[in-house]
C-alpha positions in Angstrom: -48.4 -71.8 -67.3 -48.8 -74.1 -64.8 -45.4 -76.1 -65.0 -44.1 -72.6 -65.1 -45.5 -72.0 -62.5 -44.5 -74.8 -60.6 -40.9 -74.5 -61.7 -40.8 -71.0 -60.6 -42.4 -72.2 -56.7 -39.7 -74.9 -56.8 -36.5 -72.8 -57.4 -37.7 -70.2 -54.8 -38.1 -73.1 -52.1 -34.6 -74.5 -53.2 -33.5 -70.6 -52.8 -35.4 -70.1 -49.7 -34.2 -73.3 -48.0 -30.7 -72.5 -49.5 -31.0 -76.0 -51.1 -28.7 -74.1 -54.0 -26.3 -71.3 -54.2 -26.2 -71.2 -58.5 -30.0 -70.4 -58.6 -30.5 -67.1 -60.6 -33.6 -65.7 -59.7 -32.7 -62.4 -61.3 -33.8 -63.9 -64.8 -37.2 -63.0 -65.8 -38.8 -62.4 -69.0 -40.0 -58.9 -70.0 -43.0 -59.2 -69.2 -42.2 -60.2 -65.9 -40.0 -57.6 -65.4 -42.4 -54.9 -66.2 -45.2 -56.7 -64.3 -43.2 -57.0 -60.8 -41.9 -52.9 -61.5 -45.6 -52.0 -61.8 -46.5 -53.8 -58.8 -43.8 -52.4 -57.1 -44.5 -48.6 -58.1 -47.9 -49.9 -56.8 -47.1 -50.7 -53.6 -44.7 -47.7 -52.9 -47.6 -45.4 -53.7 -49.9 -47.4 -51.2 -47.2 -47.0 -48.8 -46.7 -43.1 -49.1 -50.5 -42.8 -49.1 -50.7 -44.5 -45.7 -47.8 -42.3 -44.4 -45.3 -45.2 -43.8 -41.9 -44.2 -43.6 -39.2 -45.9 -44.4 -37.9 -47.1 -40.8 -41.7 -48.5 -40.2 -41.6 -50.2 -43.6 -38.6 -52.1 -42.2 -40.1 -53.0 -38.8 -42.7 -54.1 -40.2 -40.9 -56.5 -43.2 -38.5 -57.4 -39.6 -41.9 -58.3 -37.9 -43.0 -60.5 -40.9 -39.7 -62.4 -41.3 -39.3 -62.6 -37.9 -42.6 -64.4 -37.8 -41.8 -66.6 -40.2 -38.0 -67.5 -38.7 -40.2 -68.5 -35.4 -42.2 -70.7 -37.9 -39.4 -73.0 -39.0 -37.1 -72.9 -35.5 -35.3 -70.1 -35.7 -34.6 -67.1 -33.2 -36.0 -63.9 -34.3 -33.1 -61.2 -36.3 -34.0 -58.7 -34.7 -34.1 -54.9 -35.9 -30.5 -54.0 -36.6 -29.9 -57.5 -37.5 -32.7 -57.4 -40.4 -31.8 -54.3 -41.5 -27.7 -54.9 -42.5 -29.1 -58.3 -44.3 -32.1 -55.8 -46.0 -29.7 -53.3 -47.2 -26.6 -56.1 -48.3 -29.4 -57.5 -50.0 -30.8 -54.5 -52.2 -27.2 -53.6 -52.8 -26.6 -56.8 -54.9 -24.5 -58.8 -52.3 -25.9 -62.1 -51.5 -27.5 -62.5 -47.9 -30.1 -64.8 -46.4 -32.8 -64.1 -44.2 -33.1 -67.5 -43.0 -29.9 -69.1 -42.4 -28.3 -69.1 -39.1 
């Protein structure tokens, strides 16, 4: 579990730092799969029970990013900005948050 762990921490740095465009983080196993859409069904239902709508689910993802951009020298996205790379990115096209 551990080196799998490790491995997985790795190729999401590489991915993160754009260290390599051939990285396929898309593969899980099944029980990964099912793990991160219960999580997920978990977390929408947290945000609907706090009343956060769509547009302030965004800002607030922009604010986190944003945040994190500062943290390694980059200028903030912006709203609109984060919000074209969110949607190319749930549509299946490849976009990066922290590239510039």
């Amino acid at each position: 579990m551990k080196e799998r762990a490790q491995l997985q921490a790795d190729g999401f740095e590489a991915f993160v730092n754009n260290d390599h465009d051939d990285i396929d983080i898309t593969q899980l196993d099944d029980e990964e799969l099912h793990t991160m859409d219960k999580a997920l069904i978990n977390l929408n239902s947290a945000i609907a029970s706090l009343g956060i709508s769509g547009e302030e689910f965004l800002r607030i993802n922009n604010e986190a990013f944003d945040s994190v951009r500062k943290s390694v020298g980059l200028s903030p996205l912006g709203f609109q900005r984060f919000r074209e790379i969110y949607f190319a990115c749930i549509s299946g096209e490849r976009a990066g948050f922290f590239q510039d």
